[in-house]
N, C-alpha and C positions, 0 to 999 in steps of 0.2 A: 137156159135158165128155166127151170122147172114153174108149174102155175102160181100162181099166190093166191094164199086165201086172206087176205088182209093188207088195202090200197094206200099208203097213206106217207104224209111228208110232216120229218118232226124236227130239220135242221134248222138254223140259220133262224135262230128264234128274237135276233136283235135286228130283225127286221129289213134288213141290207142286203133282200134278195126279192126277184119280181116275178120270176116263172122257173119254177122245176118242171123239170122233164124226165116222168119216171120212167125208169130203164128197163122196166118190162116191158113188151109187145102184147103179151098172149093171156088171157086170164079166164077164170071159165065166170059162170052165171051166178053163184052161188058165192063168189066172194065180196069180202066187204070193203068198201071204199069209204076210210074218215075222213072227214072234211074239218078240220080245227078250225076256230073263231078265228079271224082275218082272212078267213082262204074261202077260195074258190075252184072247182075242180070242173076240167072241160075233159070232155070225153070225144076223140077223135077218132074215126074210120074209114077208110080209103078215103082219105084226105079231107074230110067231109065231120062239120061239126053233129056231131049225135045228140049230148046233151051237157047242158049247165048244170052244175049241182052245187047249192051254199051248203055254209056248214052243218054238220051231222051225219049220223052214221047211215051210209047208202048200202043195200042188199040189189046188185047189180042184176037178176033177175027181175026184180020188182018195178025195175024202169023202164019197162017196156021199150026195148031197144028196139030200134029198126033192126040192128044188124043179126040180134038174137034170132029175128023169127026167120031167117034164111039159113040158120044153120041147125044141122041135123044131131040128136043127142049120142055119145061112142060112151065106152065104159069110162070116165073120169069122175067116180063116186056120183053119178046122178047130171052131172055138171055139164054143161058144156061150152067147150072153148072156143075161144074165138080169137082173134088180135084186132088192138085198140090200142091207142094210144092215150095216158093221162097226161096233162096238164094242171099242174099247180098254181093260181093266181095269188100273189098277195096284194088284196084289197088294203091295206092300211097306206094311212098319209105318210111319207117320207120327207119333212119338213127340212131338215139339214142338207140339203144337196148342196152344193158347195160351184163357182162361177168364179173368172179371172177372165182378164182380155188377155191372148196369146200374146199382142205386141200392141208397141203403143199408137195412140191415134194422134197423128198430127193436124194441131188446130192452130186458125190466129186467135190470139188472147183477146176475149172482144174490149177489155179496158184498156190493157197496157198496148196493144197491138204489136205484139211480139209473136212469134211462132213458138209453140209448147208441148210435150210429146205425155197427150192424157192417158192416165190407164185406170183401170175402173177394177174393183170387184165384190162379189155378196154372196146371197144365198138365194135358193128358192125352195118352195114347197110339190112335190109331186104325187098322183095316185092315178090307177087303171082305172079309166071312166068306160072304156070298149071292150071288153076281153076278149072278143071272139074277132073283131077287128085288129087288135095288138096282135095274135097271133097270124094272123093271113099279112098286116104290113111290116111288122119289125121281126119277130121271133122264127118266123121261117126262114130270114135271112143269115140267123146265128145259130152256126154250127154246135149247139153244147146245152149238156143239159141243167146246167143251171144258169139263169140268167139275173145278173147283180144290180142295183142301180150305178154302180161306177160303170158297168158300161154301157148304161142308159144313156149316162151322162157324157161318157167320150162320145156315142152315137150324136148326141144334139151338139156337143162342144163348139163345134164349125160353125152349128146355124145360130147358137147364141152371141158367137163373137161379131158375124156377120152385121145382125139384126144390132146389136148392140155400139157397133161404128156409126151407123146411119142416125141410130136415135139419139146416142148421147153427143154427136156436132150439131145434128139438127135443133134439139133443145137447147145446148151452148148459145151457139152464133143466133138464131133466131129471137129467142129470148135475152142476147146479150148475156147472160151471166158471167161474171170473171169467176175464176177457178180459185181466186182466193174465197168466194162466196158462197163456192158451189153446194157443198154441206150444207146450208141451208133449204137446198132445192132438193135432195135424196127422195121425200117422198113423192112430191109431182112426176121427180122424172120414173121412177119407181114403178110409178102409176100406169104412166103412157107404155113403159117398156111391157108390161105384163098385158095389157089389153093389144098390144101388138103381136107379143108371142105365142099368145093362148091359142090361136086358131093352127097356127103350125105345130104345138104338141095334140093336137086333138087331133087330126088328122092322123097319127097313131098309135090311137086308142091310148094319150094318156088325159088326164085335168089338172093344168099348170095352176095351182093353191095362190100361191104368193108370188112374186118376184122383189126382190129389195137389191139394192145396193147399200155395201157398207161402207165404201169409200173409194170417193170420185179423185186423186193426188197427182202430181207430177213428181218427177226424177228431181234431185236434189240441184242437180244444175241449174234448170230451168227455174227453179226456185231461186236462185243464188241474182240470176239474170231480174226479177222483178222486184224483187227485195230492193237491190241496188237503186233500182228508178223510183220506187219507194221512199229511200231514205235522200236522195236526190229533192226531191216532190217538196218533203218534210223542210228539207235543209232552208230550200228556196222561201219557203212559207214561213218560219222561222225567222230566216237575216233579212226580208228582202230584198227586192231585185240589186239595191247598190250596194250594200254587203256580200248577199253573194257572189254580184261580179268582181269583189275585192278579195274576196276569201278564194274565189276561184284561179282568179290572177297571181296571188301569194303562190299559190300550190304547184303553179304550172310552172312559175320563175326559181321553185326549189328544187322541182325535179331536172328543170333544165340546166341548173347550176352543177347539179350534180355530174348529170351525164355529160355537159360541154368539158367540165371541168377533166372528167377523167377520159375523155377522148382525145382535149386536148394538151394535154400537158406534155407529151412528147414531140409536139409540133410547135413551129414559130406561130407568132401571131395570135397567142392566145388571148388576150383582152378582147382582139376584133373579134375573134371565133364564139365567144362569151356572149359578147354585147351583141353579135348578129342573131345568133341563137335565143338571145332574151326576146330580141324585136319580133321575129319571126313565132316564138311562143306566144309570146302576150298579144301578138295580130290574133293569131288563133282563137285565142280565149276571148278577147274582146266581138270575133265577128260568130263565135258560137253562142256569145251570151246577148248577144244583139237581136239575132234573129228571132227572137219573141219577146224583145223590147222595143218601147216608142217611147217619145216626151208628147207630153200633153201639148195643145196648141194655143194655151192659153199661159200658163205656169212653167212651162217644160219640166215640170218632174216626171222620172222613169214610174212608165206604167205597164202594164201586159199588153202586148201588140192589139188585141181582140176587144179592148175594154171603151164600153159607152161612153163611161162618163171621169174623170180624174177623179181617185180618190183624196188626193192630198186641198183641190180647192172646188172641186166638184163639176167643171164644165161636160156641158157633152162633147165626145170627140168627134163630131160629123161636122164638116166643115158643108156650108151651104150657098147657092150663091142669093146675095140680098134682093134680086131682082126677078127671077123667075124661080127659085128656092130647087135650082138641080142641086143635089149632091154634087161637091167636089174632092178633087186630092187633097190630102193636108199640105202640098207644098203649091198647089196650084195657084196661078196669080190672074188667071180671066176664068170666064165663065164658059165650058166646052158646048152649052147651050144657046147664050144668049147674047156671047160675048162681052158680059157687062166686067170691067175689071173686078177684083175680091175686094177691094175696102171701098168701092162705090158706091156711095147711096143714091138706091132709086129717086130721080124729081119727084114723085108724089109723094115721096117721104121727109125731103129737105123743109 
């Protein structure tokens, strides 16, 4: 390729490119090198940065090169040549870069405490803050002379998924947040994610602008799985506790009607097979809707296993003993303290 008398890059004007690499080697002293508004042009020498040039029009003798004054002048109209390599920077912000998590992240739900496969994604903002550093860590590693932000972006893709599993469980579970909630929290954890990652694109010569998330979701299953305990939650708060262990009794004795029914019709014994099937269902349902019910120890109305005080006549449910005031069981009948029986009143008090 013959010399050039005129240096310059005028593609890729929608901004979606971060270093050209002009395909000339050799150029003499006498030509001109443009420099267009957003660009930056590095002039390189046996591997060796020569100079910087912003925008405007450069007369490549006039820059006093190193590499000019060791070369001798030959007939090339006055000129003389040399090889050098240009470099194209584009300085402008790249705000649309675009992020997904490859796969999803398995967490426990910190409200429902359910296991849930997160997947997160957004955008971010990018610009060269190092150019002569970009080129010595990332650009000498890609073979081509033009380099895009898409494969800026597959270059970092690995470390922002990495970096992004650690922060969005850690933010989750620490902070509790349930995933029904999580949209709420986008710009905090936003926040943290960017002041994490900034130092990993600096380190090759870029300045991470922004980082956002646009939506933190799970897979429709998983969704399907919380909903349920949801409308469950709802249902219970709704009938309370002795309707819905009637409601849930109904449901369990129609399905078992069904299934005993057509299992067993071809068999003897069907009444027994019925009625045993009912017993063994509604044991079910009675010791699954027990397990976080109690009767108060005052009124025995059904209350939530956990609760202070009865809501139906108001006692507290701590059973104490009269005489040294140890807590006991609700069904306790001495005192594992003092020994004093539970309806004894202490002599100083008769």
């Amino acid at each position: 390729m013959g010399l050039l008398n005129v240096i310059e890059y005028r593609g890729n004007h929608d901004g979606s490119w971060v270093v050209y690499r002009h395909p000339n080697f050799e150029f003499n002293n006498n030509s001109k090198l443009i420099v267009s508004i957003g660009q930056v042009a590095i002039l390189v020498h046996g591997g060796k940065v020569e100079s910087i040039l912003e925008n405007g029009t450069h007369v490549l003798k006039n820059l006093n090169l190193p590499v000019l004054s060791t070369m001798q002048k030959s007939n090339h109209s006055g000129g003389v040549p040399f090889p050098m390599q240009v470099y194209f920077i584009n300085k402008s912000v790249k705000l649309n870069m675009l992020w997904g998590t490859m796969d999803s992240i398995l967490l426990l739900e910190p409200k429902f405490n359910v296991r849930v496969n997160v997947r997160a994604r957004g955008q971010f903002g990018l610009r060269i803050s190092n150019y002569q550093f970009l080129l010595t860590q990332l650009i000498g590693s890609i073979d081509q002379n033009l380099i895009t932000f898409e494969i800026v972006n597959s270059f970092f893709r690995g470390l922002i998924n990495t970096k992004i599993k650690t922060i969005l469980s850690s933010e989750i579970i620490k902070n509790k947040i349930s995933l029904l909630d999580v949209n709420m929290h986008l710009e905090e954890i936003s926040s943290r994610t960017l002041s994490v990652l900034k130092p990993e694109f600096e380190f090759y010569g870029f300045e991470l602008i922004n980082f956002y998330y646009s939506s933190i979701n799970l897979p429709a299953e998983d969704l399907d799985v919380i909903n349920k305990i949801l409308n469950k939650n709802a249902e219970f708060d709704i009938l309370g506790a002795d309707r819905y262990k009637a409601s849930r009794g109904y449901d369990v004795l129609e399905s078992a009607a069904k299934n005993e029914a057509s299992g067993n019709m071809a068999s003897a014994g069907l009444g027994i097979g019925i009625g045993t099937g009912f017993a063994k269902d509604l044991m079910i349902v009675n010791n699954e809707l027990n397990l976080n019910e109690t009767k108060c120890i005052k009124c025995d109305h059904v209350i939530p296993k956990n609760s202070k005080f009865c809501p139906n006549c108001g006692s507290e449910q701590v059973k104490k003993c009269a005489k040294c005031h140890q807590e006991l069981k609700k069904d306790a009948k001495f005192c594992s303290s003092c020994g004093t029986a539970v309806n004894e009143v202490p002599s100083n008090e008769k």
